[in-house]
Structure formats: structure tokens, C-alpha cells
N, C-alpha and C positions, 0 to 999 in steps of 0.2 A: 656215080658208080654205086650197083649195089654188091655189098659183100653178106654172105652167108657166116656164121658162124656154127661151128669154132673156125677160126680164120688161119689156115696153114702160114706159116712160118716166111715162106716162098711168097705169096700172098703179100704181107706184112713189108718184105724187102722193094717190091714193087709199086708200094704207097708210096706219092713225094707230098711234099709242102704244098699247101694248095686243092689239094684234092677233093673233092666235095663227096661222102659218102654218105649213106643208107644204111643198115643194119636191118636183117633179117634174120631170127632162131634167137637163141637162148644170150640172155645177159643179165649179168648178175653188181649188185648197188655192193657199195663198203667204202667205207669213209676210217678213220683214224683208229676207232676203236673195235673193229673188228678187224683191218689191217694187222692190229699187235696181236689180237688174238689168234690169227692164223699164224702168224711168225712165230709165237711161244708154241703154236703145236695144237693150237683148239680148233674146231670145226672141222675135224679130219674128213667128214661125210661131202665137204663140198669142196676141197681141196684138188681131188680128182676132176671133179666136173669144171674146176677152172684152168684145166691146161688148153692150151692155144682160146682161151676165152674174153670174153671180155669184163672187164671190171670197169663201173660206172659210180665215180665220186659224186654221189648221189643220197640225199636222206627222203627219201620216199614217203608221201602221206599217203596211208595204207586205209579202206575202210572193209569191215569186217563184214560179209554179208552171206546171213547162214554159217556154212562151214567153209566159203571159199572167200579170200580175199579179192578188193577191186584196187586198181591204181588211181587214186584221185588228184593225184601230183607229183612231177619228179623232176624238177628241178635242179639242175647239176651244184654242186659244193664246190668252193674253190679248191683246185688240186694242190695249191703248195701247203695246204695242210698237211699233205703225208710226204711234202721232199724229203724229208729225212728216215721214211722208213720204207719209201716204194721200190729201192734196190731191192731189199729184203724182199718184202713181198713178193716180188717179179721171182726171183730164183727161188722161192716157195713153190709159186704155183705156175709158173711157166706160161702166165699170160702171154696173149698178143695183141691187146689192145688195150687202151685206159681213154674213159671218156669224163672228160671232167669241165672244168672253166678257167682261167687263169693261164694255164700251161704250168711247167714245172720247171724247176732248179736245171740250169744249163749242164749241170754234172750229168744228170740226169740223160743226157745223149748218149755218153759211152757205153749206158747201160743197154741202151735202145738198141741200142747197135748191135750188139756180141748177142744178146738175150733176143734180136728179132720182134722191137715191142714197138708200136708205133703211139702217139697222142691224139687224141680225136677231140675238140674244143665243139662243147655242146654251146650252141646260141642262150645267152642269159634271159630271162624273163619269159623263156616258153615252154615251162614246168606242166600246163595244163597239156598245147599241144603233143611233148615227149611222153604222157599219160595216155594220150587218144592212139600211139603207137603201143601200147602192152595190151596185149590178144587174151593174155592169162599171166596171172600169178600160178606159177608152178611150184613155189614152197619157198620157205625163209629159214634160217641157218643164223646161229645164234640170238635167238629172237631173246634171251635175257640181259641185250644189251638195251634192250627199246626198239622203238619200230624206225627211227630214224640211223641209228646203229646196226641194227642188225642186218644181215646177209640176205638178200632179198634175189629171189631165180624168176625173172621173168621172159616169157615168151615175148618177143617183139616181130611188126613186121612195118618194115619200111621208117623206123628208128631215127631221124633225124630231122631237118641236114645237119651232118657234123663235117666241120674242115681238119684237114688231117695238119695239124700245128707242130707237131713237132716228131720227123720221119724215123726211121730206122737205118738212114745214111749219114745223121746229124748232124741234117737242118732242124732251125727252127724259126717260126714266123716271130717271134717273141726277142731275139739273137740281137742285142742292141737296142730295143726298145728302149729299154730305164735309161741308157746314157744321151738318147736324144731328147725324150722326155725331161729329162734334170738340166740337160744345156736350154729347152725353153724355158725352162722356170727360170733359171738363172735369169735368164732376157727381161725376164719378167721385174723380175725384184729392184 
């Protein structure tokens, strides 16, 4: 399926578990310390531009060429780095998508739900291919965090594949994972 961005809310509700998606227009990188910085109140220029957007737990390797930036790699960061602060975030800026690795903290449903936010599980080790989807770097937002930090606005077209891991009716493919996993270990020992 491909979805456009900003992705309506309506949209959002009609992802389930399973869903294989695309991205197309505008998305934007932020991982933990740019996270806190939008929640204290920083980066108010790009704040707007992420309602119904998406946010990609991503530390992008940026190359500088002339006056415009190139995408050389973007790779997804694991998301339960920000379990603990992605409520927040979310009722900041009223995303509607978070694309990251790992999945996130099972709390983390209720919010999905009421706030209309879905999980999108980018495939690990295909940091070069997710780069060959950015059309343009469209500008970066708090660049004094470092370039793996910082708020990064790129154009995408055809963005993935990402499976939709954790819905906005709260599912998640993740939902009992650790306690099957810990009973084979057990087996094991």
C-alpha cells in the first residue's frame, strides 16, 4: 500500500497489523535527543510541519555537497530508546506515524489509539536502500545536536517496505513475543 504524507488521522485508523507500506512526501529523522528538545519547547519551526507526519527513529549519515545535503545512509535506531518519552512527543506534535526497529513499550497502544498514531518497523540492515528512497534533503532542525541528532526533513518517494507492527486499534505483532521467547530459553538451560 502506498501512503502519502501527511497521513490523515482517518488514514492512520484504517492501518492493521500486517500491512506492508510505502511512503511517499515529506519525513522527518529524531531519535532521543531531539525528542526532549521538542517536548522542553525547542525547535518550534518544525513542530508545525510534524502534525499528521511522520517521524523516523533514524540517525542519518548526511554528506555535505556544495550547499545541499545528500542521504548516504538511514538506517532505523532502535525505538524503545524513546519508550519513555514518545507519549509526550506524540501530543506535542500530533504525529501520525513513527517508523523505527524494535517496536515499542506495549503502553505505548493506548496512546496510539486516542492520538490516531500508528508503528511502521523499518527492515534492519537496509540503511543504504532506505537512502536510495530520499529524492532531497529539504532542510534539518536542530542541527546543534550533531547530524545523527538532529531533525532532519526529507523528501521520500516510495520509502520502504515498512510493516505496520503496532496499529492504532492496539495490535501489536510484538504482543507476547519476550514471554515465548524466555519460555524457549528456559527449555534451553
Amino acid at each position: 500500500m502506498k501512503l502519502k504524507t501527511p497521513i490523515s488521522k482517518d488514514k492512520v485508523y484504517k492501518l492493521k497489523v500486517g500491512d506492508i507500506v510505502y511512503l511517499t512526501g515529506r519525513i522527518y529523522t529524531g531519535r532521543d535527543e531531539a525528542h526532549l528538545s521538542i517536548i522542553r519547547g525547542e525547535g518550534r519551526e518544525v513542530v508545525d510541519k510534524l502534525k499528521d507526519g511522520v517521524i523516523y527513529h533514524a540517525g542519518p549519515i548526511m554528506k555535505k555537497i556544495g550547499k545541499r545535503w545528500k542521504c548516504v545512509s538511514i538506517g532505523p535506531t532502535t525505538s524503545a530508546r524513546m519508550d519513555e518519552i514518545e507519549e509526550d512527543f506524540i501530543k506535542v506534535t500530533a504525529i501520525s506515524a513513527i517508523v523505527g526497529k524494535g517496536g515499542m513499550k506495549e503502553d505505548l497502544l493506548r496512546t496510539f489509539k486516542e492520538y490516531g498514531v500508528v508503528y511502521l518497523a523499518a527492515p534492519g540492515g537496509c540503511a543504504a536502500l532506505l537512502a536510495d528512497a530520499v529524492v532531497e534533503v529539504k532542510g534539518v532542525y536542530l542541527q546543534e545536536l550533531g547530524m545523527p541528532e538532529a531533525i532532519w526533513e526529507l523528501e521520500v518517494e516510495n520509502f520502504g517496505p515498512l510493516i505496520v507492527a503496532m496499529d492504532a486499534q492496539g495490535r501489536s505483532i510484538y504482543q507476547g513475543v519476550n514471554r515465548e521467547v524466555m519460555e524457549k530459553l528456559k527449555e534451553l538451560i
